[in-house]
N, C-alpha and C positions, 0 to 999 in steps of 0.2 A: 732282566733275569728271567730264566725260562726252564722248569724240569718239569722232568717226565718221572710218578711216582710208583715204582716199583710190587710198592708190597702196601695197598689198601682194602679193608674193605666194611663199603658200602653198605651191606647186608650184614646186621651186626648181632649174633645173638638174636634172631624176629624179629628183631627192628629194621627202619629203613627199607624194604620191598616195596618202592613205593613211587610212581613216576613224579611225584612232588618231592618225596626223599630224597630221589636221583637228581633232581635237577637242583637240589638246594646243597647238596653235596659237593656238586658239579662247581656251582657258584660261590664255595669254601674254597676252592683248589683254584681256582682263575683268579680268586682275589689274593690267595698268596703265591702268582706267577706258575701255578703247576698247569700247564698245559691240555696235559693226558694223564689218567690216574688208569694203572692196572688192577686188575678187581680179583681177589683170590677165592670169594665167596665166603660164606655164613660157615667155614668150614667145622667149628665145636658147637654147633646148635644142636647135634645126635651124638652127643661125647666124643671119644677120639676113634672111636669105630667104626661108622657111619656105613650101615649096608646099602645093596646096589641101588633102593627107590628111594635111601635119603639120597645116596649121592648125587640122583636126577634131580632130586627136588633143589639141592643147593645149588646145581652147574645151570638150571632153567633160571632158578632166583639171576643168581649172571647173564643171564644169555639176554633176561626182561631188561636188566639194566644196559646192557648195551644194544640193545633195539632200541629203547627209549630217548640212546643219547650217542648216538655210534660216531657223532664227534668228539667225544669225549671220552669214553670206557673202553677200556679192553680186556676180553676177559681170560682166565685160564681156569685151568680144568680140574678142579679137587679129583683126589681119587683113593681110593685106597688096596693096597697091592696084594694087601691079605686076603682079598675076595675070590684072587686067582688068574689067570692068564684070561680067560675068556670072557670073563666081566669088566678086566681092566682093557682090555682090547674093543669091547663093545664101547664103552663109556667115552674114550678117546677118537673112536671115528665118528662117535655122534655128534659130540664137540668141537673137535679140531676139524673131522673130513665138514660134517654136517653146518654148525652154528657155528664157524670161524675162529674158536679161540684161537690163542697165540702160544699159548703155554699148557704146563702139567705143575701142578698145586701137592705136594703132601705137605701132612700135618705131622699128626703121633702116631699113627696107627700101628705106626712098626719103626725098627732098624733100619739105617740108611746099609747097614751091613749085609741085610735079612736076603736069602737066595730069592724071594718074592719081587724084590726091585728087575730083575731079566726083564721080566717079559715089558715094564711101563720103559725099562730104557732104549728096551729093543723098537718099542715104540714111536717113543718121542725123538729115534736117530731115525724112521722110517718116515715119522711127518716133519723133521725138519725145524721140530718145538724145544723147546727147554724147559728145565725140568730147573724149580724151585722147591726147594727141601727145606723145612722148619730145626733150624738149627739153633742148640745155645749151648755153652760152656756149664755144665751140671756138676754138683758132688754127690751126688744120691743113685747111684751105682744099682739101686733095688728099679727104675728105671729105664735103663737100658736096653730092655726087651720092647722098649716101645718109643723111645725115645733116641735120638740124632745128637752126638755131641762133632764138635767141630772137625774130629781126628775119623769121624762115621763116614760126614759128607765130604769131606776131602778123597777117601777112599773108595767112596762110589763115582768121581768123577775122575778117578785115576783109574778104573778100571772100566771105565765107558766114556775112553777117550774122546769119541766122535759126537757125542753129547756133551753141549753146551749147560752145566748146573749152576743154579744160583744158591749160595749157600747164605740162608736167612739173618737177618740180624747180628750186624757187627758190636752193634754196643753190648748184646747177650752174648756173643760168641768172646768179646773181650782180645787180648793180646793171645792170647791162646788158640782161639778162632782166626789169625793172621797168619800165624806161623804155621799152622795146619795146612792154609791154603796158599802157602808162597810154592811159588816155580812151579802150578798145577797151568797149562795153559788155558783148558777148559772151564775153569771155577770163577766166576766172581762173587763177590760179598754184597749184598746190600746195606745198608747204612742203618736201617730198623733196630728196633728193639732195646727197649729201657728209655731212660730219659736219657740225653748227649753226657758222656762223660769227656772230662779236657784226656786228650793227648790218645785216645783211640784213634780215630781218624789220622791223625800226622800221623801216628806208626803203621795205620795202613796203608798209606799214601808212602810210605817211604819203601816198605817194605813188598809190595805188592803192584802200585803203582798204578796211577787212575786207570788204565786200561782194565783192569780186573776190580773196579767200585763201580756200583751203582747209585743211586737215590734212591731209599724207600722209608716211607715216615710211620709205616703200621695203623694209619687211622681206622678207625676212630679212636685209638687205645693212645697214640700219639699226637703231639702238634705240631702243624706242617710249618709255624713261623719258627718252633725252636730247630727241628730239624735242619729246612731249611738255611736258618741263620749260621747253625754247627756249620755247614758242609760251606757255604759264603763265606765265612771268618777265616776258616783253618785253611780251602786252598786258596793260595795268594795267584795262584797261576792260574791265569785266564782262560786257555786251551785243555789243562790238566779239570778246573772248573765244569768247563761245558759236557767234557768227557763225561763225569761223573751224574752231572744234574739232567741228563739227557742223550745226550753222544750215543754212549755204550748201548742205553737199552733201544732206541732208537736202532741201532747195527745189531744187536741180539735180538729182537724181534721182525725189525724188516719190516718199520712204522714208515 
């Protein structure tokens, strides 16, 4: 068995910055078969708003870990859109053009609706990245100026076709977070978020179908044996399997 982990990270709240961290982290994820871990950065160490020198300080936090282990980490690129077009455009070429990342990271900082997403979409179709939005199924409606519910980020990858979006955490986004993102071709789901509930995954797999799942366990907040074991148990198909545990993100970042 062999995945590639979608949505971890490494740098955790100030913890973990550490080439002994990284490699002890590194040798968590080989011992339960994950290959490659993707690294989203320390992205709530500066609350959900992180101006433009936390945002270097977290995307560098990234950048040290996959220097230190660049067979192993990949990183993408926290950001925040509320800073404006020409800080999110600086941060993105210094990362994507300059230090390699693979990806574009939001948090809370805003609405997946908010007219501020333009310029990081126009982006991310310009370098050819995908864009992973922190997604969950919410009732608290006083929220929503800042926060992504399933029906936000379905929205934003239907109206930036040509951008590939990962819409965070299936077991937080729930049956509601599926149905949001059925028949998007652009959108896949990661598997993150909460502990494994029975019968999420079969209903995403039925309804969306491996091409549109990925693997992501959320560590350190998660563990990658029960994750992993969810995603092992539930698909019985071997091809639909690889898809998910590896395949997809593997063809969505061009590993």
């Amino acid at each position: 068995m062999r995945a590639i982990d979608i949505h971890t990270h490494p740098v955790f709240f100030g913890t973990g910055h550490s080439r002994r961290e990284a490699n002890r982290f590194a040798a968590y994820g080989l011992q339960h078969g994950v290959e490659r871990m993707i690294i989203l950065g320390d992205v709530l160490a500066f609350g959900r708003s992180p101006n433009a020198k936390q945002l270097v300080i977290i995307n560098n936090q990234t950048a040290d870990l996959v220097r230190w282990r660049p067979d192993y980490y990949t990183g993408f690129c926290a950001l925040n859109p509320t800073l404006g077009e020409r800080a999110v455009m600086r941060e993105v070429e210094r990362c994507v053009g300059g230090l390699g990342f693979r990806g574009l990271k939001l948090e809370i900082t805003n609405n997946a609706r908010d007219a501020c997403m333009k310029p990081l979409m126009r982006a991310a179709e310009q370098w050819g990245v995908p864009v992973l939005q922190h997604t969950w199924s919410m009732t608290n409606i006083h929220q929503r100026s800042y926060h992504s519910d399933p029906e936000d980020t379905a929205l934003l990858a239907r109206r930036f076709p040509n951008v590939q979006v990962i819409m965070a955490h299936l077991t937080g986004c729930g049956y509601r977070g599926v149905l949001a993102a059925k028949g998007i071709d652009n959108l896949v789901v990661d598997t993150s978020g909460a502990f494994p509930e029975a019968g999420i995954l079969d209903y995403a797999l039925e309804h969306l179908g491996a091409d549109h799942i990925v693997y992501g366990s959320d560590l350190p907040i998660r563990e990658s044996s029960v994750t992993i074991g969810r995603t092992v148990d539930t698909v019985k198909n071997a091809a639909d399997s690889e898809k998910i545990l590896h395949g997809n993100t593997r063809r969505i970042l061009k590993l």
